[in-house]
C-alpha positions as CSV (number, residue, x, y, z in Angstrom):
1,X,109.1,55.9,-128.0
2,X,107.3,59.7,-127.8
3,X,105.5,58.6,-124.6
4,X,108.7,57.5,-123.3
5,X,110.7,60.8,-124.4
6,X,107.6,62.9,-123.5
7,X,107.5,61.7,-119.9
8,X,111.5,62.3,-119.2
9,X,110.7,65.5,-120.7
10,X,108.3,67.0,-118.3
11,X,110.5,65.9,-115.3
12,X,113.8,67.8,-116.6
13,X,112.1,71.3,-115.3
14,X,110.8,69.4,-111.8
15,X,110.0,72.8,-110.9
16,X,107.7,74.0,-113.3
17,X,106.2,70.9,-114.0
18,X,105.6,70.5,-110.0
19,X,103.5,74.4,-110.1
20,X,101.8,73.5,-113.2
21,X,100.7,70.3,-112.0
22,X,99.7,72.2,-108.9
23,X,97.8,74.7,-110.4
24,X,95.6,72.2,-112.7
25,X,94.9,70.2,-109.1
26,X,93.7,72.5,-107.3
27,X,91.5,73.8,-109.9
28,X,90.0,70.5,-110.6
29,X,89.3,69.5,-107.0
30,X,87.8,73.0,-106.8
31,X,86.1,72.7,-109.4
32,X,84.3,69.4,-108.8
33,X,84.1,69.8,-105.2
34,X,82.2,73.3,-105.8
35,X,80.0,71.4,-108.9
36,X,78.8,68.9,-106.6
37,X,78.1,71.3,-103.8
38,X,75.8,73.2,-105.9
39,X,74.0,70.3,-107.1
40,X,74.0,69.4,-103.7
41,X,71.8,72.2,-102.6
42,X,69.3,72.5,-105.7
43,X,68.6,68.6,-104.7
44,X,67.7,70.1,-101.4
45,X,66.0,72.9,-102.5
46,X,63.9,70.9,-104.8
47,X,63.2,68.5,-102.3
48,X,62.1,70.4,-99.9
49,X,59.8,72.0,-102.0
50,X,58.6,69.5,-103.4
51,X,57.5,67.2,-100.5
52,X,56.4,69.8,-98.9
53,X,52.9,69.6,-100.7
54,X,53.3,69.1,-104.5
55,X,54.7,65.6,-104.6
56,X,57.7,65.1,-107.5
57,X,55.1,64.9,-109.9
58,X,51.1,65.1,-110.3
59,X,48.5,63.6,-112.7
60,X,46.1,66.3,-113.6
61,X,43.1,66.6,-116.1
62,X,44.3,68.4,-119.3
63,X,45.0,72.7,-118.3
64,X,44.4,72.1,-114.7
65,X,47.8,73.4,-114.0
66,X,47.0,76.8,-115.6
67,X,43.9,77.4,-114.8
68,X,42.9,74.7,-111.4
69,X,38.9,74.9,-111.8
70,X,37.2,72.3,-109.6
71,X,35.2,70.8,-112.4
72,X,38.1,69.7,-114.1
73,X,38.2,66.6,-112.5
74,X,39.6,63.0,-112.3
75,X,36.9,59.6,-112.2
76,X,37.4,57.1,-109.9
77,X,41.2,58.6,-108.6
78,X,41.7,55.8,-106.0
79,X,41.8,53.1,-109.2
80,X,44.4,55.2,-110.7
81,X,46.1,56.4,-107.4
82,X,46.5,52.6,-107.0
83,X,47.6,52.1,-110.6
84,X,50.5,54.6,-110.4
85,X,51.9,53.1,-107.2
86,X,52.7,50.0,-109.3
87,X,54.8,52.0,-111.8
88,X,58.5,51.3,-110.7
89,X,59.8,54.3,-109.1
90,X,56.9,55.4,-107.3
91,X,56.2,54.7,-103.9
92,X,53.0,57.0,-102.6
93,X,50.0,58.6,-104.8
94,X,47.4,60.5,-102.7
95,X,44.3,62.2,-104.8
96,X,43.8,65.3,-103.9
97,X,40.5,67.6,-104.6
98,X,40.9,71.6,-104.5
99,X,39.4,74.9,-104.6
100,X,39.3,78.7,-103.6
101,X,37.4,79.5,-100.6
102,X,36.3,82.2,-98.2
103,X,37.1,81.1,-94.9
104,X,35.4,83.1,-92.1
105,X,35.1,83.3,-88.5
106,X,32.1,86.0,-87.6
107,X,32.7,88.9,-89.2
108,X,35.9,88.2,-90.0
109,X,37.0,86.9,-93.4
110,X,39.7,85.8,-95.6
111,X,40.1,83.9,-99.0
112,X,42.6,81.1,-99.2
113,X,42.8,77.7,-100.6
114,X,41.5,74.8,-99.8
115,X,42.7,70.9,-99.9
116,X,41.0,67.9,-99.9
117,X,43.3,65.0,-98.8
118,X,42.7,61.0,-98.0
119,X,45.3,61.7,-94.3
120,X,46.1,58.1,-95.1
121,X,48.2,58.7,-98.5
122,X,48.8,61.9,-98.2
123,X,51.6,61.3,-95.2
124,X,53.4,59.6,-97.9
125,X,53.6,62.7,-100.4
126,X,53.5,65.5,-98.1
127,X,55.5,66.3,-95.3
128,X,52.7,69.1,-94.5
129,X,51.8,66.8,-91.3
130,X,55.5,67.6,-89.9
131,X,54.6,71.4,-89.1
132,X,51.8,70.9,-87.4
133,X,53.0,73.1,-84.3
134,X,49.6,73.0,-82.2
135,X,47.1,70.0,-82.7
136,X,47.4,67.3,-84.9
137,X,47.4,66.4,-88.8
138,X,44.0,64.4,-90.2
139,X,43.2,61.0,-89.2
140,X,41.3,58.5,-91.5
141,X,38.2,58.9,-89.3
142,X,38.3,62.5,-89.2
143,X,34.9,63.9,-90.7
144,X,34.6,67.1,-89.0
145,X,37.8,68.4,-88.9
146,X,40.7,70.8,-90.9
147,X,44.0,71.9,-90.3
148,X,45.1,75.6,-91.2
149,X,48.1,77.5,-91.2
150,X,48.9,79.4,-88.5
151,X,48.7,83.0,-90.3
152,X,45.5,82.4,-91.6
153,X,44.0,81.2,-88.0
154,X,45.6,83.7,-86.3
155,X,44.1,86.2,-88.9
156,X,41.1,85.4,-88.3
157,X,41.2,85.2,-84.5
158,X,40.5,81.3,-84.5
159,X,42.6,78.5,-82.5
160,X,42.5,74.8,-81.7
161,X,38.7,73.5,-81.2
162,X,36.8,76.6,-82.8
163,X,34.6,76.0,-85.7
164,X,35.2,78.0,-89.1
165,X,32.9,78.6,-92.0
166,X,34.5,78.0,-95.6
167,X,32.2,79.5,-98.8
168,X,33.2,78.5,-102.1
169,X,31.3,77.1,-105.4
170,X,30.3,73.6,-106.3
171,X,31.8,71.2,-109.1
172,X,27.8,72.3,-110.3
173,X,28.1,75.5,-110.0
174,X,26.5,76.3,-107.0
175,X,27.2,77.7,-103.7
176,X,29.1,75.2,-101.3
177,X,29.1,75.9,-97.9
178,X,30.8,73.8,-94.7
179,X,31.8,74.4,-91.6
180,X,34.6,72.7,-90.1
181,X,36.2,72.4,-86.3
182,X,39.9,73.1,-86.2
183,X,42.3,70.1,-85.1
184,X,45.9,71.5,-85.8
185,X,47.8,74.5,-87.2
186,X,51.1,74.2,-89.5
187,X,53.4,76.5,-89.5
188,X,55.9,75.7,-92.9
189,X,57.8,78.9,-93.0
190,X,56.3,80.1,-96.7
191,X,54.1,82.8,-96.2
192,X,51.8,82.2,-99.2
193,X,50.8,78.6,-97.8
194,X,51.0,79.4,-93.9
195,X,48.7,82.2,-94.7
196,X,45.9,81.1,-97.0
197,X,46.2,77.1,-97.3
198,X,43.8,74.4,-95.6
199,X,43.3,70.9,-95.6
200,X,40.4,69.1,-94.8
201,X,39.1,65.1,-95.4
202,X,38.6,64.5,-99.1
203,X,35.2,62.4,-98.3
204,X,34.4,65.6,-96.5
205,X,35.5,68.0,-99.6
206,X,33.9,66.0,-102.1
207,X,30.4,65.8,-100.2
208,X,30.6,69.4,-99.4
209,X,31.7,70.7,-102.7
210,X,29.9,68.4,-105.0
211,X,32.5,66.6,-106.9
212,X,30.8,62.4,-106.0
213,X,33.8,60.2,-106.2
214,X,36.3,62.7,-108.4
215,X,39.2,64.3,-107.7
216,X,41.4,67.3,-109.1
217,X,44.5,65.9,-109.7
218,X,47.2,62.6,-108.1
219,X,49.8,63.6,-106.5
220,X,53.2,61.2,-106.4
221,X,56.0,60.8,-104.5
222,X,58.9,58.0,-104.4
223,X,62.0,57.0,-102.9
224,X,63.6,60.4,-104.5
225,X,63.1,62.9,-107.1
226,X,65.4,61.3,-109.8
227,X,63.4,57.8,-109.2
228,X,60.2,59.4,-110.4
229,X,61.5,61.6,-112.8
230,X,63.3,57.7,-114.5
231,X,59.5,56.2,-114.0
232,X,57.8,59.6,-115.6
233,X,58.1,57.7,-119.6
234,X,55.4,54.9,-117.7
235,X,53.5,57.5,-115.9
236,X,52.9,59.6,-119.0
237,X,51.6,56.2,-120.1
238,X,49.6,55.6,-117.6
239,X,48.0,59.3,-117.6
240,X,47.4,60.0,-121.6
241,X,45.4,56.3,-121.2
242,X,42.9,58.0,-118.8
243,X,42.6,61.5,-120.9
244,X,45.1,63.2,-118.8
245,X,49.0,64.9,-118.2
246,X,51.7,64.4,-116.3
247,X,53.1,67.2,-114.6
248,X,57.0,67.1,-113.7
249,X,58.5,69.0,-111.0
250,X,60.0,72.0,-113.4
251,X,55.8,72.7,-114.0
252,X,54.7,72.1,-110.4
253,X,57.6,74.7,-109.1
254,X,58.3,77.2,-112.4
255,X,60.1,80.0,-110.1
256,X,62.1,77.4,-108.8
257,X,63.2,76.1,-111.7
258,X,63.7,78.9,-113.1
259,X,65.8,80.6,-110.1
260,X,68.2,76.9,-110.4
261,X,69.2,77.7,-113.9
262,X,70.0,81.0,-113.8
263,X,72.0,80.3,-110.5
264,X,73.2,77.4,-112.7
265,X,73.8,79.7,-115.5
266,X,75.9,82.6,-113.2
267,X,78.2,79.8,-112.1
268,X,79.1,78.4,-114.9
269,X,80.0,81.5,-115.9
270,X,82.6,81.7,-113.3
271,X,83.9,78.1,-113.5
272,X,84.3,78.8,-117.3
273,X,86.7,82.1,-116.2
274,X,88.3,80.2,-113.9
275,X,89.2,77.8,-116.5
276,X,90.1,79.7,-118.9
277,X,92.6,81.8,-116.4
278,X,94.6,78.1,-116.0
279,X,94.7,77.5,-119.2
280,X,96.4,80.5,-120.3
281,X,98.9,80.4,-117.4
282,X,99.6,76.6,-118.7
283,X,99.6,77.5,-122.0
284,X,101.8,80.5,-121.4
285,X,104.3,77.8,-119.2
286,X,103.9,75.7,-122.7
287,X,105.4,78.5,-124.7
288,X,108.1,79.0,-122.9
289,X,109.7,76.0,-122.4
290,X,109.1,75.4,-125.9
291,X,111.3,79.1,-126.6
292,X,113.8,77.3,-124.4
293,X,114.1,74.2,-126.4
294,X,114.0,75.9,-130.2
295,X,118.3,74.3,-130.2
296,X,117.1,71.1,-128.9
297,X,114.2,70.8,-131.4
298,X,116.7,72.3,-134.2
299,X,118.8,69.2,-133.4
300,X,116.2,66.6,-133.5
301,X,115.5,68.2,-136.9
302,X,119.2,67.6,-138.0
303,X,119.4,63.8,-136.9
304,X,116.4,63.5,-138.9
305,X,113.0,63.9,-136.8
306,X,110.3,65.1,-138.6
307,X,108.2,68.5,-137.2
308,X,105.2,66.5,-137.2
309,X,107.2,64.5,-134.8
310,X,108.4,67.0,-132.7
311,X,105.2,68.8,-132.6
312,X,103.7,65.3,-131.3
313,X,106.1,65.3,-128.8
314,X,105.6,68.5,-127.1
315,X,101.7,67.9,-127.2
316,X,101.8,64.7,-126.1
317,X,104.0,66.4,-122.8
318,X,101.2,68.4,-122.1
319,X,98.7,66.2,-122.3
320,X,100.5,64.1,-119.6
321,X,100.7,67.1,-117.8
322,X,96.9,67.9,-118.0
323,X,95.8,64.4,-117.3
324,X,98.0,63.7,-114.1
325,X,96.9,66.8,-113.1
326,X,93.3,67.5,-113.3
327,X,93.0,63.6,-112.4
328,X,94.6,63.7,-109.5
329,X,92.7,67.0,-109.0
330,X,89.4,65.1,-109.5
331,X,90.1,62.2,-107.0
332,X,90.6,65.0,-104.4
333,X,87.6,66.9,-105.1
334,X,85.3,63.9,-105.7
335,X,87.0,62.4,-102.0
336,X,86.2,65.6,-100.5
337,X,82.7,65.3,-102.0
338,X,81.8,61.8,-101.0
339,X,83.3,62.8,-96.9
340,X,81.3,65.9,-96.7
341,X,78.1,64.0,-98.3
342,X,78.3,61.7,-95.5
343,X,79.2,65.0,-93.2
344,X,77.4,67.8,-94.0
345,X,78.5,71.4,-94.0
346,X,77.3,74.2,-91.6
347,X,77.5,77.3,-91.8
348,X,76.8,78.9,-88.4
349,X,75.2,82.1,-87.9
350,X,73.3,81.5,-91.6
351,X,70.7,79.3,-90.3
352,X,68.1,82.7,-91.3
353,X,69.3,83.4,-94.7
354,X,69.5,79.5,-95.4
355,X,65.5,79.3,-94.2
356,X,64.1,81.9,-96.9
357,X,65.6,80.2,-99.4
358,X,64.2,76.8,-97.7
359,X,67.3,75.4,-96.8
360,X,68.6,73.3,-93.7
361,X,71.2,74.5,-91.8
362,X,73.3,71.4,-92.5
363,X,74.2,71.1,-96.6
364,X,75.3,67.8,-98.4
365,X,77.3,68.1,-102.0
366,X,75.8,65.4,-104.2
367,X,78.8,63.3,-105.6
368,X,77.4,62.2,-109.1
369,X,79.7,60.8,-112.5
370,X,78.8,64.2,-113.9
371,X,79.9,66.1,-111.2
372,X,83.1,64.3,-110.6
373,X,84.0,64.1,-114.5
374,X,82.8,66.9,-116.2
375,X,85.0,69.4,-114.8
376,X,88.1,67.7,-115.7
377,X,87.1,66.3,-118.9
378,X,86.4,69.7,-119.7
379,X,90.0,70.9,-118.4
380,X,91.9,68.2,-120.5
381,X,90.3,69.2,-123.5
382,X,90.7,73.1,-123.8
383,X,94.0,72.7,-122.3
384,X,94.6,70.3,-125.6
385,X,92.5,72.6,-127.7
386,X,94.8,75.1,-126.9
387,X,98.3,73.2,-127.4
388,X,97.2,72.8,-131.0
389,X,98.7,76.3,-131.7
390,X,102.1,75.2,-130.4
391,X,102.0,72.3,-132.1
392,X,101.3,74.2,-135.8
393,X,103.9,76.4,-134.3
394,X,106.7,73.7,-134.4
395,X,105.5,72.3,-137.8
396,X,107.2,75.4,-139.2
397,X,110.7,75.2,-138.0
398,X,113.5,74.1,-139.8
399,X,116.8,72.9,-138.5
400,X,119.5,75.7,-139.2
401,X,117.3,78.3,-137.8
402,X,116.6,77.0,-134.6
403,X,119.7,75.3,-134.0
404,X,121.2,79.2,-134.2
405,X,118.1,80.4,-131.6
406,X,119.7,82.1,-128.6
C-alpha cells in the first residue's frame, strides 16, 4: 500500500520530479561513463608499460628487485620458464640474464644496461622487437649480434653492422669483456631505455659474463594483465618452491603505480563533490515538498496514520526517485561505455602530450561491474543516508499543528 501511495506521490509534482530525475541521470551516466574512462586509460598505461620489457610479472631470486646483482641468479630457468607457462593464466615466460656495462666504441664510452634474452620467448613478453626502426630484433641463431637503442648508438657514433665493445664484471667477479656486431636499433620513446638499454643472445650473455646455465630473473606475460595477476596465488607457489619471489606489476613499475593512485585519489575527490552537490540539491527538493505537504501529513495523522508511517512514505518516495534515476543514469553511462570501448576516443592535436605519458592516440573506457555499479550504488545510498533526517523530521509532528501549517 506505501509503494502504491509513494509512487502516485512522486508523479503529482511531474515537474519536479521530471528535473530531479534528470539531475540524478545525468550525474550517474557521468559518473560511470568518466569511471570507466579512467580505468580505461590506467589499463593502457599499464599495459604499455608493462609489455614493453617488464612482462606483468617476474620470478626473481630473493632482493634482486632492489638491488639486481648478476650473481643473484636463477638454476636451470628454462625448467622453470617451462613450469610457469603451465600455470593457468600465463601464456609466455622468457629468462632473462642482466647487468651494467660500459659500452664503447673507440674512445668513446657510455654505461648502460645490458640484456640477455632467448629472441625465441622473449617476442612473447616484450614488445621491444616492435621499435626496432633500422635492422632487425634477435634471431635464435644470432651469436654475434645485439640490438641497441637508438640514443645510445647514436651517442656513441655507431650504426647498423659496426662492432661495439661492452666491459662489465663476471657472475665471478671478474672482468667480462665482449664485443658484439650491431643488427637493429629501437627507438621506444622513453629516454632512460632508448638511451642506455641493450639486448643481446642469452647463450651469448651467459658465456661472456660467466653465469653457466643461470639466469637473473623470468619474466611472464599472458593473455592480459588481470589473467596473471588471478594466476599470481599459483605462481607464488611455484617461485617460494625454488627459493624465490614473485614480483607483481605495482613492484616492477613503483612510479607508475604510484602516479595511478594519486590520479585515482584526485578524482575521486571530485566525483565525491560532485555527489555531494546532487545530493543536497535533491535533498533540498525533498524538504520542500515535504514543507508543502505538513496539511496533508497533518491529515493522515487525523484519520489515524502513524508518523512512523508517514515518515516511511516520504522515504520510500525518494528512494524511488533515486533508484529510477541513477539506474537509468547507469544504463546510459555503461551503453556509452561499452560503444566507445568498441570505438575508441581521439583526441586530435594531443597525440604529443598523450606519448609522454605513453599513451595511443586512440583511448578505450574499460566497461567493468565495478565501474558500471559503483557509482550509482554509491548515489542511492547517501541520497538515502541523507533522507533519514526528513524522516526523524516527520516522526515529530502531530496532527493539530500541521493541519494549521500555512
Amino acid at each position: 500500500m506505501l509503494a502504491v501511495m509513494a509512487w502516485r506521490n512522486l508523479w503529482r509534482r511531474p515537474v519536479r520530479t521530471g528535473l530531479s530525475l534528470i539531475s540524478m541521470v545525468l550525474t550517474t551516466m557521468l559518473l560511470v561513463f568518466m569511471l570507466s574512462f579512467q580505468l580505461g586509460i590506467y589499463d593502457t598505461m599499464k599495459g604499455n608499460a608493462l609489455r614493453l620489457l617488464d612482462g606483468f610479472a617476474q620470478i626473481q631470486p630473493p632482493g634482486y628487485l632492489a638491488d639486481p646483482d648478476i650473481r643473484k641468479t636463477i638454476a636451470a630457468p628454462g625448467d622453470l620458464a617451462a613450469a610457469a607457462r603451465k600455470v593457468p593464466g600465463v601464456t609466455a615466460a622468457a629468462p632473462r640474464a642482466s647487468t651494467y656495462v660500459i659500452l664503447s666504441n673507440g674512445e668513446l664510452s657510455y654505461g648502460g644496461a645490458v640484456i640477455g634474452v632467448d629472441p625465441t620467448a622473449e617476442v612473447q613478453v616484450s614488445r621491444l622487437q616492435a621499435t626496432v626502426h633500422h635492422g632487425r630484433y634477435l634471431a635464435a641463431s644470432d651469436s654475434d649480434a645485439i640490438v641497441l637503442g637508438d640514443v645510445l648508438a647514436r651517442n656513441l657514433k655507431l650504426s647498423l653492422g659496426d662492432r661495439v665493445t661492452l666491459l662489465g664484471s663476471s657472475a665471478d667477479g671478474g672482468i667480462a669483456a665482449d664485443s658484439l656486431r650491431i643488427v637493429g636499433l629501437f627507438h621506444t620513446g622513453m629516454a632512460e631505455i632508448d638511451r642506455q638499454v641493450a639486448e643481446m643472445p642469452l647463450a651469448r650473455f651467459q658465456e661472456s659474463f660467466g653465469l653457466g646455465d643461470a639466469a637473473n630473473v623470468i619474466a611472464l606475460s599472458g593473455p592480459s594483465l588481470g589473467a596473471v595477476q588471478r594466476a599470481q596465488p599459483a605462481l607464488t607457489q611455484l617461485a617460494q618452491s625454488q627459493g624465490l619471489v614473485l614480483r607483481d606489476w605495482a613492484a616492477l613499475e613503483p612510479a607508475l603505480q604510484q602516479g595511478i593512485t594519486l590520479d585515482f585519489a584526485t578524482a575521486l575527490f571530485w566525483y565525491a563533490t560532485l555527489v555531494i552537490v546532487v545530493v543536497f540539491i535533491i535533498l533540498n527538493t525533498l524538504l520542500m515538498s515535504v514543507l508543502e505537504r505538513t496539511r496533508e501529513f497533518g491529515m493522515l495523522l487525523a484519520l489515524g496514520m502513524r508518523p512512523m508511517q508517514i515518515g516511511r512514505l516520504v522515504w520510500m518516495e525518494l528512494l524511488m526517485l533515486s533508484v529510477m534515476g541513477n539506474g537509468i543514469g547507469a544504463g546510459l553511462g555503461a551503453a556509452l561505455a561499452a560503444w566507445l570501448q568498441v570505438r575508441g576516443i581521439v583526441f586530435p592535436g594531443f597525440e604529443g602530450a598523450l606519448a609522454l605519458w605513453g599513451l595511443p592516440p586512440r583511448l578505450y573506457p574499460t566497461l567493468s561491474w565495478t565501474s558500471a555499479l559503483s557509482p550509482p550504488a554509491v548515489m542511492v545510498a547517501c541520497i538515502a543516508l541523507a533522507g533519514t533526517g526528513v524522516f526523524l523530521r516527520l516522526r515529530r509532528l502531530e496532527p493539530v499543528p500541521a493541519m494549521r501549517a500555512a
